[in-house]
N, C-alpha and C positions, 0 to 999 in steps of 0.2 A: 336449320339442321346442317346445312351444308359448311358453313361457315363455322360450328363447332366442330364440324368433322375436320376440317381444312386444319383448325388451330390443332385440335389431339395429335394431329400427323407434326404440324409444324413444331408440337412440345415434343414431340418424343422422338424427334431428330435430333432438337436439343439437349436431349437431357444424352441422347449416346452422346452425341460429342463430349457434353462435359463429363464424362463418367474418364478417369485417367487411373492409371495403377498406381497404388499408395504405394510408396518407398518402403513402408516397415515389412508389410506385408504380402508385396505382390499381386494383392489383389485389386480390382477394378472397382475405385470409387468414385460417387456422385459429388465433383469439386465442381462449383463455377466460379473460381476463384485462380487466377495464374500464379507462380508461384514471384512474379515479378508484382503483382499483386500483392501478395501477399506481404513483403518485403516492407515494398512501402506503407500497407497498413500499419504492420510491426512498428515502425520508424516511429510514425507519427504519435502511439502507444506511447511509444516510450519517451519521448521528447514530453509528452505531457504526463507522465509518472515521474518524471524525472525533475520537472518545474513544481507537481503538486505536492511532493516528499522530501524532495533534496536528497544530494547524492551523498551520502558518508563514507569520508575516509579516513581513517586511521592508524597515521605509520605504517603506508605501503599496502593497508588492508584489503584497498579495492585492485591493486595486481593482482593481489597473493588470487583472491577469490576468482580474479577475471581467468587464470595460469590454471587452475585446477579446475574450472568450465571449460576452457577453450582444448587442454587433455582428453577430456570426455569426448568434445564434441566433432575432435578429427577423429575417432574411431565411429563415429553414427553413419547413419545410411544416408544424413543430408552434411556432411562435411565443408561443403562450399558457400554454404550462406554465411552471410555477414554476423557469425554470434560473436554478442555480447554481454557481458556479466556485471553486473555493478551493486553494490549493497545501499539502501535506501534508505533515510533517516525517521522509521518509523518502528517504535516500540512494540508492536504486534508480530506476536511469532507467525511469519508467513514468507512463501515464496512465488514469485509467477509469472508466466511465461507471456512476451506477443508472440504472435506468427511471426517466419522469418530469421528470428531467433534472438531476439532481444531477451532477458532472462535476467528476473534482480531477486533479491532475497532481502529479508529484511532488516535491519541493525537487531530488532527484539529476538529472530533466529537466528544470527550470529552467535548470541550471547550466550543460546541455552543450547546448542548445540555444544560436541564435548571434543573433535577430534575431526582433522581432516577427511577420514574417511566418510563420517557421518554427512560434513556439507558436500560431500561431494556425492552423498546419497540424496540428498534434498535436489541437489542441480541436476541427478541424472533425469530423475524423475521429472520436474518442468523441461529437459531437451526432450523426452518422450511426446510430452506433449505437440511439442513443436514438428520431431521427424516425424511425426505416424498427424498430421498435421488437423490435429483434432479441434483445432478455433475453425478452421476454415470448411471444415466438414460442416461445424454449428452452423457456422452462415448459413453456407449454402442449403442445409436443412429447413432452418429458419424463411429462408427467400422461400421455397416451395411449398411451404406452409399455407402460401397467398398466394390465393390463383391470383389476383389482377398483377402481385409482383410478377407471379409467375411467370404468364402471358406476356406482362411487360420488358424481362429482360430479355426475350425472344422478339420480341417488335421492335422492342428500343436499344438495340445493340448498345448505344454511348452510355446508357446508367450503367453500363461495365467499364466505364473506362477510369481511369487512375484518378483523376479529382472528384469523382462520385463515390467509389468505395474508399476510400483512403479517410472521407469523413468519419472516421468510428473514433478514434482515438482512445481515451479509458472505457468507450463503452465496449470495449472489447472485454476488458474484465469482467464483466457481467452476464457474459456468455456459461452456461452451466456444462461441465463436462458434465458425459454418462457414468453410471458406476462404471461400466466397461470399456473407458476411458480413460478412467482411473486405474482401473484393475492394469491396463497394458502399459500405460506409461509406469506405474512402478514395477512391471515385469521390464520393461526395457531400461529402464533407471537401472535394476538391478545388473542386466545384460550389461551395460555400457560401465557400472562399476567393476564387475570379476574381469572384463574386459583387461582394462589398465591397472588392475591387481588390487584394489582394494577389497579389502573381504564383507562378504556377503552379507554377516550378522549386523553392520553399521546400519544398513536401511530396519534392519528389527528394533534398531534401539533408538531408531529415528523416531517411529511408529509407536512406542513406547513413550519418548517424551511428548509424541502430540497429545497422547491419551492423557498423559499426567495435567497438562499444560490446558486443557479444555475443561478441567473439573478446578479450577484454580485461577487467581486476581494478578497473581506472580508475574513481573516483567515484562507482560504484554501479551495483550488476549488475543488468542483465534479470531478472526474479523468473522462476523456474521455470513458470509457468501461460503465460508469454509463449511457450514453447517449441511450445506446440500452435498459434501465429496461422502465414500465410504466411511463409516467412522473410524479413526484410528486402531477403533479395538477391532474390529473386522478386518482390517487392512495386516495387522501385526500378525494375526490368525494364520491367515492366506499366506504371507510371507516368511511366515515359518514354517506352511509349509512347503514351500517352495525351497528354501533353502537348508530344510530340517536341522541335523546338528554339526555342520561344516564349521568352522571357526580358523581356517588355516587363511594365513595373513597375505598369503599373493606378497608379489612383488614390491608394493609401496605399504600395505599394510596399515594398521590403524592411525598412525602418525598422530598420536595425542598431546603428545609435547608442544613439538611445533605448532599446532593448532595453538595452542592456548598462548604460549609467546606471543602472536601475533595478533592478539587480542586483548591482551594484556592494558589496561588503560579504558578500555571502550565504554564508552557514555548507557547504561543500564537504565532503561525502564525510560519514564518520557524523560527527556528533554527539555527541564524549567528555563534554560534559556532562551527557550522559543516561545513561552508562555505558557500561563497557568492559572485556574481560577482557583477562585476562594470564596465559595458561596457564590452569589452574583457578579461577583467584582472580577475581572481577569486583569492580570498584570504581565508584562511583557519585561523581562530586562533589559535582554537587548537592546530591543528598541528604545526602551527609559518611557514607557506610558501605557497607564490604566484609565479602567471603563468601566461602568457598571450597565450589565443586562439586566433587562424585567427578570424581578422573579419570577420562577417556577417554569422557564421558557430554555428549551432545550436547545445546549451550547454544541459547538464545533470548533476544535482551532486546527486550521490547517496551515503549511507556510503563506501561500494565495491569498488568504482572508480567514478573519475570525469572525465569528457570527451568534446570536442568536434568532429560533422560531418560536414562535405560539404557541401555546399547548393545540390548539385547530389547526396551524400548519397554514396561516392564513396573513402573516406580518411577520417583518424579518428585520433586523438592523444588522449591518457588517461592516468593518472596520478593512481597509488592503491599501496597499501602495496603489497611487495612481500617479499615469502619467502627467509628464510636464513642469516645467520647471518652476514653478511659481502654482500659489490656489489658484491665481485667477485663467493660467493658460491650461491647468487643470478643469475647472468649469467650463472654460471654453469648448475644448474636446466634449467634454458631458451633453454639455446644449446643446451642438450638434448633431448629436445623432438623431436620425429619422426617429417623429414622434413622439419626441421627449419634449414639454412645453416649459418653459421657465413660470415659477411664477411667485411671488413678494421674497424680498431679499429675509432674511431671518437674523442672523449676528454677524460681525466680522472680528468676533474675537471667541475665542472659547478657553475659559480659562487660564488666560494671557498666550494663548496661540494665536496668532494671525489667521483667519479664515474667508472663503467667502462661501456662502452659504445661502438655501433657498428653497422653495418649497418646489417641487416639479408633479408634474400628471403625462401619463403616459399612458401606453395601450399592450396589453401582454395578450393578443390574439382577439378574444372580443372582451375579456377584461378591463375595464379601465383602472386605473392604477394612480393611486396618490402615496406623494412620499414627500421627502425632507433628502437633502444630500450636503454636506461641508465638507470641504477640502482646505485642509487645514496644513499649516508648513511646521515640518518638528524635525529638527536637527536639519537632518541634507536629503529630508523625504516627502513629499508629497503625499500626505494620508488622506483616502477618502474614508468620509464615516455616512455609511448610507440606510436610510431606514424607509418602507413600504408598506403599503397594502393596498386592498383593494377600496376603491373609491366611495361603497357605502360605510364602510368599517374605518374609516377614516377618525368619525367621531368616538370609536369606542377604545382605538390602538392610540390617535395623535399625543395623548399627552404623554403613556407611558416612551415612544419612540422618542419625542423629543427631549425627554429628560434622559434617554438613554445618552443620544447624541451630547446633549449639553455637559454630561458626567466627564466628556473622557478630558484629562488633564496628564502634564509631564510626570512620571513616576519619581519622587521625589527620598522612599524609607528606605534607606539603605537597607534594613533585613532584607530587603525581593529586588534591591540593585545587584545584590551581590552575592545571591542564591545560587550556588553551582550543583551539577546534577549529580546523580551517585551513577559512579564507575566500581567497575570491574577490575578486582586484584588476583592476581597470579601465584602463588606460594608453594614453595614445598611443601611435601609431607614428608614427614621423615620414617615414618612406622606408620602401620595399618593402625589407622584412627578412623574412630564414632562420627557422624554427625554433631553430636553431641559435644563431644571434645574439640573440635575441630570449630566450633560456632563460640565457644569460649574460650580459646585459644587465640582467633582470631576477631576481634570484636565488629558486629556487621549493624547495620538495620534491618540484615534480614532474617528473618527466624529459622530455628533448623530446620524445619519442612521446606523454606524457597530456599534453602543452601543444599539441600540434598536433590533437589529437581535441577538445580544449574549446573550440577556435578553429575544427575545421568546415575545417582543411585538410591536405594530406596531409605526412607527417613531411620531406619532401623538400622541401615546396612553401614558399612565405613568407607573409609577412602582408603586406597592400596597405598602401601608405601613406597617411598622411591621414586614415585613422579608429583608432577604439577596437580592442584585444585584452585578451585574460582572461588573468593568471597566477595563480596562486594561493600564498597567502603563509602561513607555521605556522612552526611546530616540526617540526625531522627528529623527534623522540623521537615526536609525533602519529603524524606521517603512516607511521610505522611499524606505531604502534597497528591506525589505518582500514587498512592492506594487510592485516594480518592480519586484520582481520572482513572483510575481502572476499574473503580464500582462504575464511574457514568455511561 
């Protein structure tokens, strides 16, 4: 008894100290997180958002967007942190924030936004998140959730120290704002837009195309984690009425023009030179090589690695760069590692690639684990092609994995060598036109409901005259392609 009592006293000395006054709101919050902490978490975020998406830019794109963040972010309550802004190669309308102040947005919100003003209502909104410093509140909620953490980081001072928290990296992402988390960073998004003079209504029209954009296949979907924020339609509610019918343009104003110049060109929806399947088969341009996955086993392609799972979630094959300069100083490093066992060589060619290749057993906690791995030389890369499972399911996965492996060969059909993706066109309008007119005017892949959503109007409504609109311009054979990775 005594010794609980001793700990309640030693916790709740802890917890005053850590409780510090939150910068948006002057009040005293429950942080155990320093904000040199915090920084460094951020870093390391981003350094692996930034490895797992790749960084896009386009004719100056990623200044323009970093000059219209960094605006924002000298008039907030945390001015002196290291922000940074960069737009990310990933087709999914999204933006999001580390601690610290790392802040990207996505190429898919790029696209479908319509106007300076409006990105610069998406970025207010992830700095909100960062000043009123709502990742690190989650933590630290999270930590206290478990008494033995609890306990623990009172006992054990150094699990607070910077190589212990700093391990989070993208699992920051995963962290769930509160609706009340949401509600303030777009009260402060909005604060930090009237600020430096863009008008109010751009975050209603933001909120407007998230709605549109979540009931739709168009350009790239809401990531599933968005599903837990307020919904758009609630969000748009509140924010009108927060800003009711103000419409007066401030000092910088809607700036739609420029926005759309500076966009002008941008790579639309995925990305077929990064890859793309077709049915089981994925084919890479770039790189110049295809592979066929098990049917009916659910795909991923990300830059990192391409892959498929089991319909169980219990066998895996992935294809990624590996290191070393040759297969065999590649295996080398593999065999290495603690717990990986070598075992019968398997081929040293795979459809005329040089490889070396082998069957391994290894241990994934009390798991044991049978696999097949080839590291194979194509072009000036070192590609590993690696396939698993667990070691009694060995007999029921091994043939399909190794035929997986055995498939992949140089991409050889020009149609998918030389597949480029659909971009985004810029044009006058010269007079108030239709949807309608303006989709046959301008010949697209995309039909007039996704050319009235990229343009920020309703499929009925028209486009004013006198300024810029977006079509977007491909191959039907592409934009086939992208509809299909946007049903998967």
């Amino acid at each position: 008894m005594q010794t609980r009592i001793l700990l309640s006293i030693v916790l709740v000395a802890a917890l005053a100290c850590a409780c510090v006054t939150n910068p948006v709101t002057g009040k005293r919050q429950l942080v155990l997180i320093s904000e040199q902490q915090e920084i460094a978490m951020g870093r390391q975020g981003a350094e692996e958002a930034s490895a797992a998406l790749g960084v896009y830019d386009h004719g100056g794109l990623g200044a323009y967007v970093n000059s219209v963040g960094q605006r924002l972010a000298a008039i907030t309550e945390r001015p002196s942190l290291p922000w940074s802004f960069q737009v990310v190669d990933d087709a999914a309308v999204n933006a999001f924030a580390f601690p610290g102040g790392a802040i990207f947005v996505t190429r898919g919100l790029v696209t479908h936004v319509n106007s300076e003003a409006e990105l610069a209502a998406v970025i207010g909104h992830e700095i909100g998140h960062v000043t009123a410093r709502h990742s690190v509140s989650q933590m630290s909620k999270q930590t206290l959730a478990t008494a033995g953490l609890q306990l623990g980081m009172i006992l054990r001072p150094k699990l607070r120290d910077l190589g212990q928290i700093g391990q989070v990296g993208l699992a920051l992402l995963m962290l769930k704002y509160s609706r009340d988390d949401e509600n303030q960073a777009d009260e402060l998004g909005l604060r930090y837009m009237q600020h430096v003079g863009y008008p109010e209504r751009a975050m209603a029209d933001v909120m407007r195309m998230l709605e549109r954009v979540s009931g739709t296949s168009s350009g790239g979907r809401l990531p599933d984690w968005l599903s837990t924020h307020p919904s758009p339609e609630s969000r748009l509610r509140r924010i009108r009425g927060e800003i009711g019918d103000r419409t007066v343009a401030g000092r910088l104003g809607i700036r739609h023009d420029v926005y759309l110049r500076k966009i002008d060109g941008m790579v639309y929806g995925a990305d077929v030179r990064q890859g793309f399947f077709k049915g089981r088969t994925f084919y890479h341009p770039d790189m110049a090589f295809r592979i066929d996955f098990p049917a009916g086993w659910a795909t991923s392609n990300t830059r990192p690695a391409v892959g498929a799972q089991s319909p169980n979630q219990d066998a895996v094959v992935m294809v990624a760069v590996a290191g070393g300069r040759s297969p065999a100083d590649a295996a080398q490093t593999f065999f290495t590692q603690s717990g990986v066992q070598r075992g019968r060589s398997w081929r040293d060619d795979i459809n005329g690639a040089p490889a070396v290749s082998r069957e391994f057993a290894a241990a994934a906690g009390e798991v044991q684990i049978s696999g097949l791995v080839a590291f194979v030389k194509h072009g000036n890369s070192v590609l590993r092609l690696l396939a698993y499972t667990a070691t009694p399911r060995w007999s029921q996965y091994g043939s399909a994995l190794e035929g997986s492996i055995g498939s992949f060969a140089r991409l050889t059909d020009r149609r998918y060598l030389s597949v480029q993706p659909m971009r985004l066109k810029v044009t006058n309008v010269a007079g108030a036109t239709s949807i309608d007119q303006f989709a046959r005017r301008q010949p697209s892949p995309l039909d007039a409901r996704e050319l009235a959503l990229i343009n920020g109007v309703e499929e009925t409504g028209a486009l004013p005259g006198g300024q810029l609109a977006k079509t977007v311009v491909g191959d039907e054979v592409v934009a086939e392609i992208v509809r299909a990775l946007q049903v998967k």
